[in-house]
LOVEXDO-243257 format. One record per residue: residue in one letter; chain; x, y, z of N, C-alpha, C, O, CB in turn. Coordinates in steps of 0.2 Angstrom, whole numbers, plus 5000, padded with zeros to 4 digits. Atoms other than C-alpha are relative to their C-alpha. Last residue first. Glycine has a CB too. Layout:
N
+------+-------+------+------+------+-------+-------+-------+------+------+------+------+------+------+-------+-------+-------+
: rest : kette : n.c1 : n.c2 : n.c3 : ca.c1 : ca.c2 : ca.c3 : c.c1 : c.c2 : c.c3 : o.c1 : o.c2 : o.c3 : cb.c1 : cb.c2 : cb.c3 :
+------+-------+------+------+------+-------+-------+-------+------+------+------+------+------+------+-------+-------+-------+
:    A :     A :    X :    Y :    Z :     X :     Y :     Z :    X :    Y :    Z :    X :    Y :    Z :     X :     Y :     Z :
...
+------+-------+------+------+------+-------+-------+-------+------+------+------+------+------+------+-------+-------+-------+
***
This chain:
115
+------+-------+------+------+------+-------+-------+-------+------+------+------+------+------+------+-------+-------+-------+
: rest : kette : n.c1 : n.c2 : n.c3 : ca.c1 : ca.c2 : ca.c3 : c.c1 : c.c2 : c.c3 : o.c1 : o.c2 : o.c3 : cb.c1 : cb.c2 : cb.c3 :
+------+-------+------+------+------+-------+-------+-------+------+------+------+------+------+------+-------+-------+-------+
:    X :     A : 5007 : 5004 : 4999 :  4897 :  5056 :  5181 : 4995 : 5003 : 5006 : 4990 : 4999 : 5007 :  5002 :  4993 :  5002 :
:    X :     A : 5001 : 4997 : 4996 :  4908 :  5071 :  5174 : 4993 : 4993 : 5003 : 4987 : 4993 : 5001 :  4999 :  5008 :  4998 :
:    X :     A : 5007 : 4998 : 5000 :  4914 :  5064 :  5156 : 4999 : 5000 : 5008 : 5001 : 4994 : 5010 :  4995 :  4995 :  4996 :
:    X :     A : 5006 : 5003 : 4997 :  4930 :  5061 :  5154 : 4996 : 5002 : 5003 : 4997 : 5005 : 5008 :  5001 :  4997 :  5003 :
:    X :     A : 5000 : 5001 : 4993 :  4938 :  5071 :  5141 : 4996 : 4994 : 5004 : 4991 : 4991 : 5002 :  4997 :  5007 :  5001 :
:    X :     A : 5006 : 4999 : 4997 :  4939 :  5065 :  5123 : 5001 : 5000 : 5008 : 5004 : 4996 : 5012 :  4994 :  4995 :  4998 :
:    X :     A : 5001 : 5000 : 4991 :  4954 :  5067 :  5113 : 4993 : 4998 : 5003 : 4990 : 4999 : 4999 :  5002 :  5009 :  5003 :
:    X :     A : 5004 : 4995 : 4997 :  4954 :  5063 :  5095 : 5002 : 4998 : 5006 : 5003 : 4992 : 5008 :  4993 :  5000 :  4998 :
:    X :     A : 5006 : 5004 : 4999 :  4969 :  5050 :  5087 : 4996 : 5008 : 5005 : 5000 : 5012 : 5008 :  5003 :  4991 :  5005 :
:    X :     A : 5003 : 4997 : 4994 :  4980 :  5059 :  5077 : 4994 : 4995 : 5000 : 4990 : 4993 : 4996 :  4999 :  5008 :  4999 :
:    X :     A : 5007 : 5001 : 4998 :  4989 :  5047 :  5064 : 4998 : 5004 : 5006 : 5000 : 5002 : 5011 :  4998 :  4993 :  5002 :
:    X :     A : 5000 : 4998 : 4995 :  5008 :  5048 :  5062 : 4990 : 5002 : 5002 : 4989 : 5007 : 5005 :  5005 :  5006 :  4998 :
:    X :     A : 4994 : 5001 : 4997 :  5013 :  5038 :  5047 : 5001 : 5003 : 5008 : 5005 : 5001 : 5012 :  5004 :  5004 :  4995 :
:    X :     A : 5001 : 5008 : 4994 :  4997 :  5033 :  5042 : 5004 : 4999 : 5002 : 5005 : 4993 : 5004 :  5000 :  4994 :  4998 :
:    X :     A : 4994 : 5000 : 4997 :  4997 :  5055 :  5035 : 5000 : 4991 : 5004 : 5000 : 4991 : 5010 :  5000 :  5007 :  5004 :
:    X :     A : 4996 : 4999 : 4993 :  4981 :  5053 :  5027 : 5006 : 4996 : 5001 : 5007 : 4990 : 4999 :  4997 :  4999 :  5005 :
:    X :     A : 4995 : 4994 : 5001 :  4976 :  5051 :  5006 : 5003 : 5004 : 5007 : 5007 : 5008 : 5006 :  4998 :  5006 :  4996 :
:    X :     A : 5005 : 4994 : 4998 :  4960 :  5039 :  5009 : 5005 : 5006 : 4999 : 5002 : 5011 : 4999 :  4997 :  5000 :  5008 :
:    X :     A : 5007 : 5000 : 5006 :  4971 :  5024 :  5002 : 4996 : 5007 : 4999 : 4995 : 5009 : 4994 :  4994 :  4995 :  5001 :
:    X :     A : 4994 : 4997 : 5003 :  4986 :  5029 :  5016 : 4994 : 4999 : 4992 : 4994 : 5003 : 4987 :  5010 :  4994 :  5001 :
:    X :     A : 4999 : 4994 : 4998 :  4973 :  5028 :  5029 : 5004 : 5003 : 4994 : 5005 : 5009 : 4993 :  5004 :  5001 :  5006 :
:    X :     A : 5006 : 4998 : 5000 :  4964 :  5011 :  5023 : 5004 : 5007 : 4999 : 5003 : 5009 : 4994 :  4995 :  4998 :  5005 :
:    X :     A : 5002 : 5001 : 5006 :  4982 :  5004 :  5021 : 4994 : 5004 : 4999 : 4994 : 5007 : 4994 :  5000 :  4993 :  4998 :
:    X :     A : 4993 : 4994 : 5003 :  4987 :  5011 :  5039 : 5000 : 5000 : 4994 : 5002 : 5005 : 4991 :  5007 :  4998 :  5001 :
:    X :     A : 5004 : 4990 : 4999 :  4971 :  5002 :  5046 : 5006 : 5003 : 4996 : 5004 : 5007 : 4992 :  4999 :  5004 :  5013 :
:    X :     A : 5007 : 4997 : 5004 :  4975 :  4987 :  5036 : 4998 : 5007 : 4999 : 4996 : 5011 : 4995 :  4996 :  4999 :  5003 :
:    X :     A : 5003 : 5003 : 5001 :  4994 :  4986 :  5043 : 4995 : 5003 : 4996 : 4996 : 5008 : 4993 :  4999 :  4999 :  5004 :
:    X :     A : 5004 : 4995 : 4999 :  5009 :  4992 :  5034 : 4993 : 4997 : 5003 : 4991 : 4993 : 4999 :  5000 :  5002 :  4993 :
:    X :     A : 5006 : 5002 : 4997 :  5025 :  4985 :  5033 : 4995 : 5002 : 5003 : 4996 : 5005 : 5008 :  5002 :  4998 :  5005 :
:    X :     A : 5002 : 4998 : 4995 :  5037 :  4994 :  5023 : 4996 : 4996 : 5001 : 4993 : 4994 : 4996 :  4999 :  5005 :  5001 :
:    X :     A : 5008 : 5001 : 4999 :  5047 :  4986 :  5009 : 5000 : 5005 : 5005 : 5005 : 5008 : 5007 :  4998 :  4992 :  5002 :
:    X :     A : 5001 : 5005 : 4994 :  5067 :  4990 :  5002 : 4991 : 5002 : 5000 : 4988 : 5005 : 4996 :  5006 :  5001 :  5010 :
:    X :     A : 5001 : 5009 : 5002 :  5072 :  5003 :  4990 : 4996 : 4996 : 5006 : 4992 : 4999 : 5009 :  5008 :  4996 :  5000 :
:    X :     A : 5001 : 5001 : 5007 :  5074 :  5023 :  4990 : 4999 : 4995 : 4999 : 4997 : 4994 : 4993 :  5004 :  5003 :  4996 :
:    X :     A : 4993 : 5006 : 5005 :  5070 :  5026 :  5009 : 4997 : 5000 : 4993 : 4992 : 5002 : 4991 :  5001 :  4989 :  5002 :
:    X :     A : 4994 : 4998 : 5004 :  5058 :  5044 :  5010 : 5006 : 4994 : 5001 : 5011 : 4996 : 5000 :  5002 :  5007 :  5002 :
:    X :     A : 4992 : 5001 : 4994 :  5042 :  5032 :  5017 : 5006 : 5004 : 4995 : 5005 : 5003 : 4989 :  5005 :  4989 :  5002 :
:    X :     A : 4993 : 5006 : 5000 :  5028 :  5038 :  5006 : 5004 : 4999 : 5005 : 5006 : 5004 : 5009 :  5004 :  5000 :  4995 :
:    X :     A : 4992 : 4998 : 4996 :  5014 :  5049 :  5009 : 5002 : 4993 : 5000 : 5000 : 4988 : 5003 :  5001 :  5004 :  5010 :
:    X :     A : 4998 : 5006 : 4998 :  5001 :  5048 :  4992 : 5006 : 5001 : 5007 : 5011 : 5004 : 5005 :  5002 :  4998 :  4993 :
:    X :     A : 4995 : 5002 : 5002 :  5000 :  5066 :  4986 : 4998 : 4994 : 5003 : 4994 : 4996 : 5007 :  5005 :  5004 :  5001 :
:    X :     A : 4996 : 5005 : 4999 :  4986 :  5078 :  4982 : 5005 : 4995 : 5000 : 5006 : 4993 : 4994 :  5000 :  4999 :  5000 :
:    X :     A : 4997 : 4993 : 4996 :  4971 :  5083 :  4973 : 5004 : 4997 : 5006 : 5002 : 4992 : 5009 :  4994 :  5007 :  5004 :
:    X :     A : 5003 : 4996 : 5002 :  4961 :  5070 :  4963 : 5005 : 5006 : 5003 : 5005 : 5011 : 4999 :  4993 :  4999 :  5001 :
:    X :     A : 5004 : 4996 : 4998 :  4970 :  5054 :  4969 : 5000 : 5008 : 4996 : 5005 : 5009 : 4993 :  5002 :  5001 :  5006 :
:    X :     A : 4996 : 4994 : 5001 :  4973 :  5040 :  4959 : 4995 : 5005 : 5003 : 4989 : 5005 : 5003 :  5003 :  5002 :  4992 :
:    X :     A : 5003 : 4991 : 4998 :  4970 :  5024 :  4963 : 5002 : 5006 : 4999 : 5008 : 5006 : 5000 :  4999 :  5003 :  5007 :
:    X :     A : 4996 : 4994 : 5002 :  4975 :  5008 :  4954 : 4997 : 5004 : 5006 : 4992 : 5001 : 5008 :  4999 :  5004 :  4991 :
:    X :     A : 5003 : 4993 : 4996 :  4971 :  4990 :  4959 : 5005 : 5006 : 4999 : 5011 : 5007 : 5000 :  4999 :  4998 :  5008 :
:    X :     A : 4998 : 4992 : 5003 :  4978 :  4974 :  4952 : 4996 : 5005 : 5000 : 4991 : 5005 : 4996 :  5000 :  5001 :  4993 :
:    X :     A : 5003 : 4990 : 4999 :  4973 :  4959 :  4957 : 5003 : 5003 : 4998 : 5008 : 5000 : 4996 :  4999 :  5004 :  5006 :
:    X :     A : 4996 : 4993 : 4999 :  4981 :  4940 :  4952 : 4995 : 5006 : 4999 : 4992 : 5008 : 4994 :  5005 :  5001 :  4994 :
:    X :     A : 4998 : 4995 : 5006 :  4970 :  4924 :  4952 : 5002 : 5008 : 5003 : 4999 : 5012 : 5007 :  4992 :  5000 :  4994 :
:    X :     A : 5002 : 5002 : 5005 :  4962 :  4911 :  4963 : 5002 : 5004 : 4994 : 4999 : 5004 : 4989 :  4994 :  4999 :  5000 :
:    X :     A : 5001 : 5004 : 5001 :  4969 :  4913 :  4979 : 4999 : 4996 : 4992 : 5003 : 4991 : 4990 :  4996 :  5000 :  5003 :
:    X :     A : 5005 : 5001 : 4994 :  4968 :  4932 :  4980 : 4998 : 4991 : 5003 : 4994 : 4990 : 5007 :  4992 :  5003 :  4997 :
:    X :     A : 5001 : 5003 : 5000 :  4985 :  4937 :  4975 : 4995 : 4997 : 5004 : 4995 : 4996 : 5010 :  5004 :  4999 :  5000 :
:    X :     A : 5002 : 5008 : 4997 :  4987 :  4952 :  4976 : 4996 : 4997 : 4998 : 4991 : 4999 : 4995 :  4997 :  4999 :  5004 :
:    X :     A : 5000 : 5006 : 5003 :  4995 :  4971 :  4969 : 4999 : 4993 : 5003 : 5004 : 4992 : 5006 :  5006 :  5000 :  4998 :
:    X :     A : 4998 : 5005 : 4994 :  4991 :  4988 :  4974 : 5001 : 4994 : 4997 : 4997 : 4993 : 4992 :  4995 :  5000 :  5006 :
:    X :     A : 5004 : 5006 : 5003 :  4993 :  5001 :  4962 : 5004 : 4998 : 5007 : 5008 : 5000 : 5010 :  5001 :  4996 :  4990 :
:    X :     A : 4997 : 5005 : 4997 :  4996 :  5020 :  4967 : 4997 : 4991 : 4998 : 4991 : 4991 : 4997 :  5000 :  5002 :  5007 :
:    X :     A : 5003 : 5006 : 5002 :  4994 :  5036 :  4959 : 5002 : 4996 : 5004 : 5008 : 4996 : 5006 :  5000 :  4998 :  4994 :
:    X :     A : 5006 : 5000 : 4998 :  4996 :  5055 :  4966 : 4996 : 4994 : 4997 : 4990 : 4994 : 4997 :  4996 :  5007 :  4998 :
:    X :     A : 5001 : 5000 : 4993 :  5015 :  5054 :  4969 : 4989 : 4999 : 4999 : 4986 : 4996 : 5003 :  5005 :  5009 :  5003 :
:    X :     A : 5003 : 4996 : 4997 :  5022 :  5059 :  4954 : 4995 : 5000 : 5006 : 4993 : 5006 : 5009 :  4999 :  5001 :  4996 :
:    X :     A : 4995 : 4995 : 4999 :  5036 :  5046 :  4952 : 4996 : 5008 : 5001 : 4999 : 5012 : 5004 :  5005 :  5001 :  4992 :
:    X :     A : 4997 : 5000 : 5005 :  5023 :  5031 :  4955 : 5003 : 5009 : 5002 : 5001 : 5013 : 5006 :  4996 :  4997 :  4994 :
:    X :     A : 5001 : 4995 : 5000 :  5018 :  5022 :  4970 : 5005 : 5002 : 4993 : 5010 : 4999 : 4991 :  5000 :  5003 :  5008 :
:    X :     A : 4995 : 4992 : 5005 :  5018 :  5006 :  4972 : 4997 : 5006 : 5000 : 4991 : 5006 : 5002 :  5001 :  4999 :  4991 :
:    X :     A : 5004 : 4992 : 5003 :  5008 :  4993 :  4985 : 5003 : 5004 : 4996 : 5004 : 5009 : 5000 :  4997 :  5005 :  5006 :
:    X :     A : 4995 : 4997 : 5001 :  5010 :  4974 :  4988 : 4998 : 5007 : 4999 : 4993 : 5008 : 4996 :  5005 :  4998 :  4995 :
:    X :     A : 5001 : 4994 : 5003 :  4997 :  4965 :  4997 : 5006 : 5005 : 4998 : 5009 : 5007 : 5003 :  4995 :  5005 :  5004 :
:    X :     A : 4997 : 4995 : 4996 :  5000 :  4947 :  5003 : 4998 : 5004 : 4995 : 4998 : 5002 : 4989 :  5006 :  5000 :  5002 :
:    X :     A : 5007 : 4997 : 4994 :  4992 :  4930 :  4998 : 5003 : 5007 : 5002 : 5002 : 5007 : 5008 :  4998 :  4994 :  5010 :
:    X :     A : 5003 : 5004 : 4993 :  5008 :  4921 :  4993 : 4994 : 5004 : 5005 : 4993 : 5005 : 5011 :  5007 :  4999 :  5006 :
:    X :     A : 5002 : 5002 : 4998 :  5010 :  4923 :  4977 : 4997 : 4997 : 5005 : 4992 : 4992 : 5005 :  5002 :  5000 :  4999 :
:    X :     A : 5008 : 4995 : 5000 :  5018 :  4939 :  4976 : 4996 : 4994 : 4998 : 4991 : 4997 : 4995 :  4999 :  5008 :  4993 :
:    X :     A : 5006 : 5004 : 5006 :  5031 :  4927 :  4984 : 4996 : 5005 : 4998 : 4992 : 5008 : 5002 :  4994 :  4992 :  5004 :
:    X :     A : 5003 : 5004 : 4996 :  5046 :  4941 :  4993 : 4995 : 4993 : 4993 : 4997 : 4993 : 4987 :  4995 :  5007 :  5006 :
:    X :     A : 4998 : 5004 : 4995 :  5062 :  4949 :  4989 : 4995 : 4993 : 5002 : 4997 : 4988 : 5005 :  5001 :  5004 :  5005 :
:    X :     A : 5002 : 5002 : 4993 :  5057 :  4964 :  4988 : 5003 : 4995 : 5001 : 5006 : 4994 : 5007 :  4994 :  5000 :  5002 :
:    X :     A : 4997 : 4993 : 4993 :  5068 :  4970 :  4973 : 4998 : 4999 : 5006 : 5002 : 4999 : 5011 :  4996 :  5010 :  4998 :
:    X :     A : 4993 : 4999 : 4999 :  5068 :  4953 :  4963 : 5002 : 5008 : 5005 : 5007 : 5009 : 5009 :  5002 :  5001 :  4992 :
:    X :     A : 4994 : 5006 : 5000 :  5053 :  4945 :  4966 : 5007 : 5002 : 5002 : 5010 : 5000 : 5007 :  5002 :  4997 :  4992 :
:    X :     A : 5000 : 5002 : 4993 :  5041 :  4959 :  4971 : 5004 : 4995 : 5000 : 5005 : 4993 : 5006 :  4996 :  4999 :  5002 :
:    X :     A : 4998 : 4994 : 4996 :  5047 :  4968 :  4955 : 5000 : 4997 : 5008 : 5004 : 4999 : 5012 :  4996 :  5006 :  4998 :
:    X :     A : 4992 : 5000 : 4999 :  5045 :  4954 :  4946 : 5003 : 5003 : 5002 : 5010 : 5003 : 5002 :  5004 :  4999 :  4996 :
:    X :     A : 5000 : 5008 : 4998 :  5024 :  4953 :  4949 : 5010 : 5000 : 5001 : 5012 : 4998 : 5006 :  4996 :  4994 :  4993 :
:    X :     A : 5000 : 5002 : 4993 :  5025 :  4971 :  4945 : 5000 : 4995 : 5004 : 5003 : 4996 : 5010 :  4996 :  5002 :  5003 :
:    X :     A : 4994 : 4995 : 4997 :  5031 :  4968 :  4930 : 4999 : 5001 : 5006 : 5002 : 4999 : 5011 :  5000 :  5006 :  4996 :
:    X :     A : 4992 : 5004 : 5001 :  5019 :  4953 :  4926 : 5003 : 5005 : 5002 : 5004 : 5003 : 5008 :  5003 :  4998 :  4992 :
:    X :     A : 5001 : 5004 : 4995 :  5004 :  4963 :  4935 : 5008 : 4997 : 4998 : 5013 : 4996 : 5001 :  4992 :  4996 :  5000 :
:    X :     A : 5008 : 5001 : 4997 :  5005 :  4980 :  4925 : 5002 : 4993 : 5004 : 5007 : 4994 : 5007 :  4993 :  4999 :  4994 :
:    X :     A : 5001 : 5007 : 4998 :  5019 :  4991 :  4924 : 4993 : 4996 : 5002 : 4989 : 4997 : 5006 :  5004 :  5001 :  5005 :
:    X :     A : 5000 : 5004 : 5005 :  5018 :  5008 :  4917 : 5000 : 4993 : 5001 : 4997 : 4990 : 4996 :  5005 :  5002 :  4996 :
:    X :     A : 5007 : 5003 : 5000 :  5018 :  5015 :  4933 : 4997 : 4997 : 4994 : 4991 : 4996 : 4993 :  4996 :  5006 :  5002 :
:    X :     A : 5002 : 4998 : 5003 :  5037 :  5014 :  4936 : 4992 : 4999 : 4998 : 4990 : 4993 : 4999 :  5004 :  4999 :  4998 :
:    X :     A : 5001 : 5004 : 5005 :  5040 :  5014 :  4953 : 4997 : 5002 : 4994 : 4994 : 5007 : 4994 :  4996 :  4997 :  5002 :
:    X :     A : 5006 : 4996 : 5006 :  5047 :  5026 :  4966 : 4998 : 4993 : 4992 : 5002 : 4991 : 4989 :  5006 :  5012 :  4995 :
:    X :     A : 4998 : 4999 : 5010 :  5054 :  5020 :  4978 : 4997 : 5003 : 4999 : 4992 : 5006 : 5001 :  5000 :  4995 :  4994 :
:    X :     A : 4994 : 4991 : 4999 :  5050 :  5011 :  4996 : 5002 : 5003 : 4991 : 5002 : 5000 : 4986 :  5012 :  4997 :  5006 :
:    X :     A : 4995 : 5000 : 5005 :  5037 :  4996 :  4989 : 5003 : 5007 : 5003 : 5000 : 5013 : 5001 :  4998 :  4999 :  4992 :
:    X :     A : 5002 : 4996 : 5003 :  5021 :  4995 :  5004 : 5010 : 5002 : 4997 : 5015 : 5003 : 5001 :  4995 :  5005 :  5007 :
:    X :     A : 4995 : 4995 : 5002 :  5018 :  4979 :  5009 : 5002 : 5005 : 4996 : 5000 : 5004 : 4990 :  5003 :  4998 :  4999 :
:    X :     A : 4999 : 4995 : 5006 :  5003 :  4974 :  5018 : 5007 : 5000 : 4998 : 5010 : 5002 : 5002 :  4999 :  5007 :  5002 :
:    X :     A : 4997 : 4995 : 4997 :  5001 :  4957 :  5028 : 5003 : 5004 : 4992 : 5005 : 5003 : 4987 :  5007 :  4996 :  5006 :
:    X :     A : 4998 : 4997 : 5006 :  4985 :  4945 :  5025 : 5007 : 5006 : 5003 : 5006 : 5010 : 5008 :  4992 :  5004 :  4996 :
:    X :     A : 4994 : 5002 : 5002 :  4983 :  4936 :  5040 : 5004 : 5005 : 4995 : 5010 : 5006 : 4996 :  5000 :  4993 :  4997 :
:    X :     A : 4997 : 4999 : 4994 :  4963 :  4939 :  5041 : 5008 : 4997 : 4999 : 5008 : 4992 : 4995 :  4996 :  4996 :  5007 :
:    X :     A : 5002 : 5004 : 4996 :  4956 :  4943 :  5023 : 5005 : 5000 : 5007 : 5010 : 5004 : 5007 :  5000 :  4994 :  4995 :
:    X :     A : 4995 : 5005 : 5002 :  4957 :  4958 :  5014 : 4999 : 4994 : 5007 : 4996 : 4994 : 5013 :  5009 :  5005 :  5001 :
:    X :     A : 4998 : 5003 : 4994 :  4941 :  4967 :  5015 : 5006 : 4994 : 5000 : 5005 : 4989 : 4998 :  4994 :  4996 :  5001 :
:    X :     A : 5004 : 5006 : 4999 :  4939 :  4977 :  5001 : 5003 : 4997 : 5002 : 5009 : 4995 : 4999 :  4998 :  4997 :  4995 :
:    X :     A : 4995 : 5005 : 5001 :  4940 :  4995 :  5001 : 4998 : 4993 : 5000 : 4992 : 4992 : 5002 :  5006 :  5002 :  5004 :
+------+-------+------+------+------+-------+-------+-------+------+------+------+------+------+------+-------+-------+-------+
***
């Protein structure tokens, strides 16, 4: 994945989106349904009606991104609202890219070691 710079804050579009959309459309989608600048340095993320694609959308300074993934086997976990944003950090964007649960994360156990 590629390093989003420090500040940067995820959002992740509740819904289902259409995936036919490319940067102009997704661009008025974060206008008018989020709400927010897709302007302003931040990561928007869609997901579409079947679940195993997703575009992220940012502004890097110099010119509009667009990013797809689609997963090979599998689903994308979304939030079940039908509208509004989620707040996502990095690590939760990395997890939800890789196709884990970033909703509930197992972290490993380790005993403590016998000194």
């Amino acid at each position: 994945m590629i390093a989003l710079p420090t500040g940067t804050r995820v959002w992740l579009a509740a819904g289902v989106t259409d995936m036919r959309k490319g940067m102009d459309g997704l661009s008025a989608l974060v206008q008018t349904t989020l709400a927010r600048d897709p302007f302003a340095g931040h990561v928007f993320v869609f997901r579409g009606r079947r679940g195993d694609q997703v575009k992220l959308l940012w502004w890097s300074g110099d010119g509009m991104n667009l990013y797809v993934k689609r997963l090979e086997r599998g689903r994308f976990v979304w939030p079940q609202a039908e509208s509004g944003a989620v707040h996502l950090s990095a690590a939760q964007l990395s997890m939800l890219l890789e196709g884990i649960d970033w909703r509930h994360p197992a972290r490993t156990w380790q005993p403590q070691r016998a000194v």
